[in-house]
N, C-alpha and C positions, 0 to 999 in steps of 0.2 A: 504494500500500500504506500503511495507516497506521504510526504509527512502535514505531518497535521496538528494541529492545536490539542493536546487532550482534553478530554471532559473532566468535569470538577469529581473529587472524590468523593465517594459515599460510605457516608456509614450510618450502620454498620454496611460492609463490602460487598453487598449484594441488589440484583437486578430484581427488584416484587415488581409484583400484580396487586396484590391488595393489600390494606392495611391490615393489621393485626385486630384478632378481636380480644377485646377486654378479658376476655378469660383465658387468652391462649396467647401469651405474651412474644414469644418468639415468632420467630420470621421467618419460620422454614417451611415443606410441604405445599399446600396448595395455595400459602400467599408469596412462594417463591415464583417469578416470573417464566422459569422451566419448568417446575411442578404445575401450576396452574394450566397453562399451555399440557402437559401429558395429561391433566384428567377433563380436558375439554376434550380433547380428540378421542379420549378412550371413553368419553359421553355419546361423543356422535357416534362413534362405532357400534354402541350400545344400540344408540338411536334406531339407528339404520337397521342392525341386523334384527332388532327385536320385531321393526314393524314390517321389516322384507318386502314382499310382494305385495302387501297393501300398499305401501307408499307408493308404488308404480302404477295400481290398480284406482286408486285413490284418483292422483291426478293425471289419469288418461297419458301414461310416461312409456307406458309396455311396449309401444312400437317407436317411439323415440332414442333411448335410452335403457341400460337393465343394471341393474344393483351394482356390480359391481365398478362404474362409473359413477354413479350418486355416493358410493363411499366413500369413492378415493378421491372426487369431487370436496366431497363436506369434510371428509375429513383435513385435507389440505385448505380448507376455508380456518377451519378452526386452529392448523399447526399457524397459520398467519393473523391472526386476529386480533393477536396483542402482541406482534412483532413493535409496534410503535410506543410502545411502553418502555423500550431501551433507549431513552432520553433524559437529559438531565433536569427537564423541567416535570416531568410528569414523574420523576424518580424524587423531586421536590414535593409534588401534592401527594403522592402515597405516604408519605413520611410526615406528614402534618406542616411542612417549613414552606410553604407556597400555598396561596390561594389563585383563585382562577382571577383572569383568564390564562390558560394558555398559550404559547403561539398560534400552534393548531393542534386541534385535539387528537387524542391517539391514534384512535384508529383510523385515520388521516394518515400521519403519520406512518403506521402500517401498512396502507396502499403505497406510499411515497417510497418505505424501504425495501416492501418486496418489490416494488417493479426493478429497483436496484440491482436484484438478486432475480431477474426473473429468466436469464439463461439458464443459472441452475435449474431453479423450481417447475418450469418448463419440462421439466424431465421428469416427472412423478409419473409414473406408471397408471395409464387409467383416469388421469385427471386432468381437467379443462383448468388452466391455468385463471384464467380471464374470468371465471362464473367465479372461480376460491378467492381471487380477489378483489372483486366489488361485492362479494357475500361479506367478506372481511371487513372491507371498508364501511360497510352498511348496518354494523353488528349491534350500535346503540342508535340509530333509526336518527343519525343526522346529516344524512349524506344526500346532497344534492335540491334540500329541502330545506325553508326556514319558515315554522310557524304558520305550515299547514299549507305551505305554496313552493313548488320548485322555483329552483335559482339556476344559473348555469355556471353557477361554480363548483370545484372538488375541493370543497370543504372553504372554510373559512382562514383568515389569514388575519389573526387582529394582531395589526402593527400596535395597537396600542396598551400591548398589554405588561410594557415593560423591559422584554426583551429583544436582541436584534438577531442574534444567534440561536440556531437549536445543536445541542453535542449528542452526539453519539455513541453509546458503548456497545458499538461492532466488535472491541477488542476485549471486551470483560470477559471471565471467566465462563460468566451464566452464560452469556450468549452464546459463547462459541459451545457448550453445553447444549443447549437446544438450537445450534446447529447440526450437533452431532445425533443429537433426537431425531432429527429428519432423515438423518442417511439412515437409522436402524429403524424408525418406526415409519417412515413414508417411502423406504427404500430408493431416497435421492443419492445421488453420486459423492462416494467418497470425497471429492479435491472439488474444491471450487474455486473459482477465479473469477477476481471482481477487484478493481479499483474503487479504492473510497476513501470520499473526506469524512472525516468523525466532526467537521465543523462546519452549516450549511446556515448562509445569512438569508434574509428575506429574499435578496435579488434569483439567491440560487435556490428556494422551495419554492417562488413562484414560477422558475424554469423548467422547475420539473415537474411540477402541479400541473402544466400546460401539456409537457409532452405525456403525461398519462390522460389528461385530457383528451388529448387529441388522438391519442386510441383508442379511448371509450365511445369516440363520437360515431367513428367508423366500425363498430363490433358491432353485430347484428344475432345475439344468443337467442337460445331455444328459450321464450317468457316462463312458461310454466317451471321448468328443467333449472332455471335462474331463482325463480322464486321458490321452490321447493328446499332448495339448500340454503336460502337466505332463512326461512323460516327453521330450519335444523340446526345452523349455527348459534340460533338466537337462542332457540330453546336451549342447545344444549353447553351456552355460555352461563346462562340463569342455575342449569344445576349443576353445572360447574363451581360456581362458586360457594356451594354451599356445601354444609358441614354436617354430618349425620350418625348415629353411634352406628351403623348397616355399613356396608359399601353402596357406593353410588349406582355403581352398575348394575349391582343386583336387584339396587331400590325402584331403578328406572324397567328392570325386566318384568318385576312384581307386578308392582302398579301397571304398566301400560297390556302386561298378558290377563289384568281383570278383567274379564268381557259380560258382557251379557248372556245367562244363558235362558230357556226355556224356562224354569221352572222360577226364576228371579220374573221374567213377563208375568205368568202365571200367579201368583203373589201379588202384584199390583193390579192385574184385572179381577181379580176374585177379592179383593178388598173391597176395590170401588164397587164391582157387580152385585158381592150378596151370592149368596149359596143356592139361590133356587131362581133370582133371574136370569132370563138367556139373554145374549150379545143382541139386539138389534142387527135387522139382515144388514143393514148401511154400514154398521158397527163389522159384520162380519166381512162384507164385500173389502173393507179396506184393506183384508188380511188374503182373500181368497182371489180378489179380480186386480187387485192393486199394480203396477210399475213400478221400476226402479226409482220412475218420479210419477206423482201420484198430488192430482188438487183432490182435495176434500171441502165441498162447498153446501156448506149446511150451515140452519139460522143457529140462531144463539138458543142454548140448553137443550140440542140437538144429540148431546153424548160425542161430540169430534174429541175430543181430549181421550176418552175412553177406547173410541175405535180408532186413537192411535196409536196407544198401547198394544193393540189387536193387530195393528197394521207392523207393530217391530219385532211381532211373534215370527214377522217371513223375512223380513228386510234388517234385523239388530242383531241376531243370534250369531256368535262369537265377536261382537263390533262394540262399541259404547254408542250412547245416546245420548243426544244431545237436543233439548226441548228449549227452544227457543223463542219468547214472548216478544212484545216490543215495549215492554217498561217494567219497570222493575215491581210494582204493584202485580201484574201479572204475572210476573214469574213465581214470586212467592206465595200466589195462591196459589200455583199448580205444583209447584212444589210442596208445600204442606199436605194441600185435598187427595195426593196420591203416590209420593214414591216416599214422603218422608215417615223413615221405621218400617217401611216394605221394602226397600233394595240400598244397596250400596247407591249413595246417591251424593251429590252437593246442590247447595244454592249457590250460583255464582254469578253475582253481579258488581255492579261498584262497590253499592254498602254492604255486601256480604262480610261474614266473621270466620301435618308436616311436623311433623317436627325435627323441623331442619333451622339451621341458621344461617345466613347469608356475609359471606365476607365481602367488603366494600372497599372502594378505592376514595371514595370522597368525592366520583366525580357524580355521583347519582341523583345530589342534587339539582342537575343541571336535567335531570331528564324526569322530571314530574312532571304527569299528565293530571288535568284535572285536579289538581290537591294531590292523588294520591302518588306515594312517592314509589321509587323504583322498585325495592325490596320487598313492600307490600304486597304490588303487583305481584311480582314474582310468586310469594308466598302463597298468595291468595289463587293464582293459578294452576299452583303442584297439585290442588286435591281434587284438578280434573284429572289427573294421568292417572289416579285412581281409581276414582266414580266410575261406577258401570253407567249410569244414568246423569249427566250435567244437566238441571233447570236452569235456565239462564237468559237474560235480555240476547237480543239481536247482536246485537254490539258485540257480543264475546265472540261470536262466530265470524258474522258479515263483519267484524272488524277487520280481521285477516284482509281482505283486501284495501284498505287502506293504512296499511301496518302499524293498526294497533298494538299495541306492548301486550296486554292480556290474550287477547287471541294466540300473537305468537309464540308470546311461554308455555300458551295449551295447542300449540302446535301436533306435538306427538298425540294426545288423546286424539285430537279430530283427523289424524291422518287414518285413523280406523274407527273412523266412528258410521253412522246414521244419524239424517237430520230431520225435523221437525221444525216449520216454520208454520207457528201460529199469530190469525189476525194478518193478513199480509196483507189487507185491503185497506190499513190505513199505513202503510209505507207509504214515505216522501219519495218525490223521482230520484234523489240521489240515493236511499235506500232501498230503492226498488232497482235500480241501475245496478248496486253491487249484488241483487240478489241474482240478478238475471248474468252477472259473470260468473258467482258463483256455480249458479246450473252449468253453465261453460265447462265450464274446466273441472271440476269437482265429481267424480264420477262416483260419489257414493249413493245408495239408495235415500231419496227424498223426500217428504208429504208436507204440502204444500196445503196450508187451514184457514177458511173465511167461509165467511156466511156469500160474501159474492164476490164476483170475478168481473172488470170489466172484460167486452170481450179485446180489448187491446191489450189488454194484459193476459188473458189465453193465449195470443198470438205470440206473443212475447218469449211465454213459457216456452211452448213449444218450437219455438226457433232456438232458443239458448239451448235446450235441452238436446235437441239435433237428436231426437228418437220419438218413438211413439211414447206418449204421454195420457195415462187415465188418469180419468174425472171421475167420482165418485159424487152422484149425487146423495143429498140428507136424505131422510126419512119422509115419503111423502106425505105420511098417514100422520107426520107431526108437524109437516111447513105445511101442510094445507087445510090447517084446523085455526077456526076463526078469530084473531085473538086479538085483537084491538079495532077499538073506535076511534076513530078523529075527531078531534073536533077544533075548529080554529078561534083566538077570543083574541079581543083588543088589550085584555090586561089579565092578571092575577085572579086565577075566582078562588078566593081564599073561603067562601062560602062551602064550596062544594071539597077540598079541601078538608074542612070541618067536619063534613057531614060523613067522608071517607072513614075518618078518623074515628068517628064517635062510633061508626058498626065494625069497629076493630081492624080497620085496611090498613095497609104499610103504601105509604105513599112518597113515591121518590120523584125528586124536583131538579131537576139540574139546569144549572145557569152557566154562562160563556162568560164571564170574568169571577175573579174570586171575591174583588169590593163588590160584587153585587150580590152574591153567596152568603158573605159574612152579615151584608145591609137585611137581606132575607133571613136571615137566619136570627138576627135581633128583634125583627117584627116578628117573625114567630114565637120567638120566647115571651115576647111581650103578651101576646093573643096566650099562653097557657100550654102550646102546644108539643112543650119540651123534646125540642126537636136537634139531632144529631148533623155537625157540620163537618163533611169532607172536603179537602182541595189538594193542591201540591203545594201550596205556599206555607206549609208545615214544615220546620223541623223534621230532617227524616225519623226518627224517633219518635216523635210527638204524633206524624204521620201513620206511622203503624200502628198505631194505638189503633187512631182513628179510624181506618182504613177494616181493620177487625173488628171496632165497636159495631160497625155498622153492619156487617157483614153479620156478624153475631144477631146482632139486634131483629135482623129481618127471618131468623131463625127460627125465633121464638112465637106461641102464638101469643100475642099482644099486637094492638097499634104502635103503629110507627113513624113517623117523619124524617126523613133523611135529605140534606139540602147540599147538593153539590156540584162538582163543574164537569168537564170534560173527562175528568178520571173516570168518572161514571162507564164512560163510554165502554174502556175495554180490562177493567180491573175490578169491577165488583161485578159476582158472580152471587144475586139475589133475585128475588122475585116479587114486584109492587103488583099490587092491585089495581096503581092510581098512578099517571106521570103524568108530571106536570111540568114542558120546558119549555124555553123560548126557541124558536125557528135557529136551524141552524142549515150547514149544508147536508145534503142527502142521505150520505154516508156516514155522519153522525145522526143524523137522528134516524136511522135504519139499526146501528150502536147502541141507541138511547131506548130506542122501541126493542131491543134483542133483553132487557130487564124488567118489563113486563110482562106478566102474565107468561112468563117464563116456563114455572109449574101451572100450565092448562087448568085453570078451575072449572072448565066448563061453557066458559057466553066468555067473549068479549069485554074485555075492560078499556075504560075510556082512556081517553089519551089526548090531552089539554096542549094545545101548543100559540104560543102567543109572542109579542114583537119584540125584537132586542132592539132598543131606541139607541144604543152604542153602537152603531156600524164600522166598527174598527177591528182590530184583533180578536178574535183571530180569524174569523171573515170578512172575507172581500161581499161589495154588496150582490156581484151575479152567485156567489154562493149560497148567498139568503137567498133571492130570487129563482134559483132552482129550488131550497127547500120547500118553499111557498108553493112550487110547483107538485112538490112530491104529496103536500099537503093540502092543497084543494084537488087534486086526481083521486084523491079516497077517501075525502069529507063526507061522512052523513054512511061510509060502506064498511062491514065487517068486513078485515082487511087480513091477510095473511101474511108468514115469513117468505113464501115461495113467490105470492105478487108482488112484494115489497125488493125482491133481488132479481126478479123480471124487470120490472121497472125502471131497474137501475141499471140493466145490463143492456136498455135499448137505449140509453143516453150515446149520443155520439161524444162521446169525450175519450181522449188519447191519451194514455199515458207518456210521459218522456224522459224516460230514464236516463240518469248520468253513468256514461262511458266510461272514464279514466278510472281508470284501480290502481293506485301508485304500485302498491306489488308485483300487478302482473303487466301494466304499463310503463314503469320507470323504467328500464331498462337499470345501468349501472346508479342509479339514486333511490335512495330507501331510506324514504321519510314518512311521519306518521302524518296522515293529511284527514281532515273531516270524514267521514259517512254520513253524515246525515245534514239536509239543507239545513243554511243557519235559522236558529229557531230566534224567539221573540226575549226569549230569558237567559241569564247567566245563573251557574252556581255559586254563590258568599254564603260566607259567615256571618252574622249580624258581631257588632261592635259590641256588645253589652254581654257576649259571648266569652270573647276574646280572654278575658284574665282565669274566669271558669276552665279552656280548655288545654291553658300554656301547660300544662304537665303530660297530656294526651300523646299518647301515640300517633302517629301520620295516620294510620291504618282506622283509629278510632274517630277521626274529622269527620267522615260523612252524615254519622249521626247529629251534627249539628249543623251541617248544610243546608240552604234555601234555596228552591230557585225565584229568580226577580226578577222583575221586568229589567230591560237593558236601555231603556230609553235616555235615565238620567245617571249614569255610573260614571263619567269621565270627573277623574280627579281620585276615584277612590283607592283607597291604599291596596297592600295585598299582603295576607298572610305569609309565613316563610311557607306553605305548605303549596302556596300557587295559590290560593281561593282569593278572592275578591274580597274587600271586609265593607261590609255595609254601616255606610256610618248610621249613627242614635240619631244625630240628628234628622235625616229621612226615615228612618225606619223602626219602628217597635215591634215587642211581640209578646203574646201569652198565647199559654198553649191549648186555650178554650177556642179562639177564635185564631190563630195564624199570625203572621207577619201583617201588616196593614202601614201603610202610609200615617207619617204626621204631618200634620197639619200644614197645608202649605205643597204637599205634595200630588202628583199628577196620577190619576188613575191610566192605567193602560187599558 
């Protein structure tokens, strides 16, 4: 090598990966920078061989590619993954004696040294040089991406972070230590040869930032083949780092060879069933006539959740499952009402509650999503490679295409799993955009749950899906029994209301903002009619409560009154006698109407629907204006589930699904970018919170998360967790009535 500036000394004399944990004082084993590197690669190899021929099977790979290239592919991602961790500034932040920023971040870094080294590494037997290192570079999800929007940079370069040099220890012991790793575990060539500076200024990392640039521009990789191993790195860097009285390898064999079997289904449909009722034919049809991909389109309290238990009697059996809701309300009913204490199962969503420990570098703070911090995630994602059964929002799955952190650590469960997507009629088009790549590319067996299907979104299906695709209609003899009245009114008939109440009806009311919910729900208690308030503007904590009072409440035989918003629509699983809401669009109140008269009593129960004088959020005015339409078309007529999803399904309205999946579209950039169109609210902390929760874990914050209108937030602080802090001054809160505006404040 010719000569060069050495890098500054370290001590103690060694190249880490992570810092030390508090109970494990020394620096050896897997927070040595060679150890850590051997049990990431001896992760993915787990990885790989445990899940075989699914993972090929999985993502439509089998005629592409075959195992033994996806090994030696991932595995040589992970031998380079924290090559860039042999620098003196990041050998600074592991050691607590530097705060960020960096010059550029590691794994930057790591791209910049293997391309260094890419005549050897080139030479790996069986592996795509080019996939191992943009999987590498891409391994903490900030490459080519800043804050949910690609960039055309390879990585960042902050001049201003102090220093003007980065050093190199190519010549330290470690290193050439896991250089020697490579010739005996990746079987690369004994002798290498490479010129190198161990001292590289700004001028000379943005000349080679560029010349790796400008091979990534021209590479044209296999998308799926790319993204497959981006996802295996990720996972299997997460349980790399962690610590367990087991071995790793064997922990990861365990867990992901728990599958589903026959008699675990069995168990959770003979619970919810009952010993002497039979499956419904519609129930049985999903098991018996069903597809690999399979819509299931039946009204609400139809039994779809049940015949889809039936439906993974054909399609789960050696696989896991994965039951997928679109809010977190939902998942956790369907998770309690059926697999929880019947099967090896989790709840997994954001505020979900291993025992493993994670070792940390320091840099993790930098990669919280939403509040919750890296480790959490992590944490919080192991007990799907377990679960034979995952409940779970949307998000944990269809995040995977916009590289999600949780998705990706539960990468290995879903590469053998079955999926279940319920409610998919109220997907946003970017939400509906990743489902439809998901069908793409994802070759595992599917069922697909709504009460309707526009037919643009049929088409849809069945295009991404690129096979024959069944339809499973409901139960005729239960969508076509008579189950509401219409009736259209200028205002509130609090009269009739009363009169529900006094012959013992349960009467659910739901309103489109939450200040008009809580306004409602004052003038009810005034009137005597001790009445229960749901929204999302709770505390999640304080939410759940309520979310089950209610639930509960509609249980029992007593009157009832339950005043609520939108939640209504696809999270409470009750049955009113009496609904009372204001006009909304179609598909909400087709939602709103699926909570009525749910349990068939017999006749027709009425159904009050009257004007929302706020024409704002969260509908636009032609959305009212079709509702109005859905609502004078069956004023004054015993109305049905089956007319009410006809109806909807002759509307000429298109769906328009968003494209880009940074996973399968980024090509060499792997950033976490949105799923879902920007909504109307942020998640904070309220300010009066703030001293209550300073002792709290990262992982314990969601429980006192809000969401808030975004309309007047500019200025407001942010917790260290990521959360927004809602100042006292806008905002109060008791946990009878929610969050609410002070005085001075603007309703949304």
């Amino acid at each position: 090598m010719p000569p060069s500036v050495e890098p500054p000394k370290l001590c103690p004399n060694l190249l880490l990966a992570k810092s030390s944990l508090p109970r494990t004082p020394d620096w050896q084993g897997a927070h040595h920078l060679a150890g850590h590197t051997a049990t990431v690669v001896a992760s993915i190899t787990t990885l790989v061989e445990t899940l075989g021929q699914h993972l090929l099977e999985q993502f439509g790979l089998t005629k592409v590619t075959n195992i033994n290239e996806i090994k030696a592919t991932a595995r040589l991602a992970a031998y380079l993954h924290d090559w860039g961790k042999a620098n003196h500034q990041f050998q600074l932040v592991v050691r607590n004696k530097k705060k960020h920023p960096q010059l550029i971040r590691h794994e930057v870094a790591s791209v910049l040294l293997a391309w260094e080294f890419r005549e050897w590494l080139q030479q790996c037997p069986n592996a795509d040089f080019m996939v191992a290192l943009t999987a590498a570079g891409g391994h903490h999800l900030k490459l080519g991406g800043k804050q949910g929007r690609q960039t055309s940079d390879l990585g960042e370069i902050r001049e201003g972070s102090g220093d003007t040099c980065l050093y190199w220890y190519v010549k330290h012991t470690d290193f050439k230590r896991l250089l020697r790793f490579g010739t005996r575990a990746l079987k690369l060539p004994p002798k290498i040869r490479i010129s190198f500076s161990q001292k590289w200024n700004i001028k000379t990392i943005k000349a080679k930032r560029q010349e790796v640039l400008n091979a990534l521009i021209e590479w044209q990789p296999n998308p799926v083949f790319l993204a497959v191993v981006k996802a295996l790195l990720i996972a299997a860097d997460a349980i790399g780092s962690a610590s367990a009285q087991v071995s790793i390898q064997k922990w990861i064999q365990s867990e992901l060879k728990n599958t589903l079997t026959e008699a675990d289904l069995e168990k959770v449909i003979n619970a919810r069933c009952g010993e002497y009722r039979q499956l419904r034919k519609f129930q049985v049809d999903l098991k018996q006539n069903s597809k690999r991909v399979t819509l299931a389109q039946a009204g609400c309290g139809t039994g779809k959740t049940l015949g889809a238990y039936n439906w993974a009697m054909r399609h789960a059996i050696g696989r896991k499952l994965f039951f997928c809701y679109p809010t977190t309300g939902t998942s956790t009913e369907g998770f309690l009402d059926y697999v929880h204490n019947q099967v090896e199962s989790e709840l997994l969503h954001s505020r979900s509650q291993v025992d493993l420990e994670l070792a940390c570098t320091g840099e993790e703070e930098e990669n919280n999503e939403g509040g919750v911090n890296e480790a959490a995630q992590k944490l919080e994602a192991f007990k799907a490679w377990g679960a034979k059964v995952t409940v779970c929002t949307v998000d944990t799955v269809l995040g995977l295409l916009q590289c999600h952190r949780r998705p990706l650590y539960c990468f290995p469960a879903l590469a053998n799993a079955a999926f279940v997507f319920d409610e998919v009629h109220c997907y946003d088009n970017a939400l509906f955009g990743a489902l439809l790549r998901f069908l793409e590319v994802v070759k595992a067996p599917i069922l697909l749950m709504s009460a309707s299907f526009l037919q643009s979104q049929e088409n849809d299906i069945r295009k991404a899906a690129g096979e024959e695709v069944a339809i499973i209609q409901g139960p005729q003899e239960l969508e076509e029994l008579p189950r509401y009245s219409f009736h259209e009114l200028d205002q509130p008939d609090w009269e009739r209301v009363e009169q529900e109440l006094k012959k013992g009806g349960k009467v659910l009311w739901v309103c489109n903002q939450v200040n008009t919910a809580i306004a409602l729900y004052k003038e009810a208690a005034k009137k005597g009619f001790h009445p229960l308030l749901y929204h999302s503007r709770f505390r999640y904590e304080d939410r759940v409560k309520h979310h089950r009072a209610v639930v509960e409440a509609f249980k029992q035989d007593q009157p009832i009154l339950a005043i609520t918003t939108q939640v209504a629509e696809i999270s409470l699983d009750l049955s009113a006698t009496l609904l009372v809401t204001q006009v909304a669009d179609p598909a909400g109140l087709i939602q709103r109407l699926g909570r009525l008269n749910r349990q068939y009593c017999g006749h027709p129960c009425d159904a009050l629907f009257y004007p929302d004088k706020n024409v704002c959020f969260p509908y636009k005015q032609e959305e009212l204006a079709a509702g109005w339409e859905l609502i004078r078309h069956f004023k004054g007529k015993e109305v049905n589930q089956r007319q009410l999803a006809d109806w909807l399904k002759q509307l000429n309205i298109t769906s328009n699904p968003k494209e880009h999946c940074v996973w399968l579209d980024g090509g060499w950039k792997t950033y976490a970018a949105p799923l879902r169109e920007a909504g109307y609210t942020v998640t904070a902390l309220l300010e009066q919170d703030i001293e209550k929760i300073s002792s709290l874990k990262a992982s314990e914050l969601p429980r006192y998360t809000i969401p808030l209108p975004a309309n007047n937030i500019k200025g407001w602080p942010r917790h260290k967790s990521g959360y927004l802090i809602a100042p006292s001054n806008q905002w109060s809160y008791c946990p009878n009535l929610g969050a609410f505006e002070c005085k001075g404040g603007s309703e949304l």
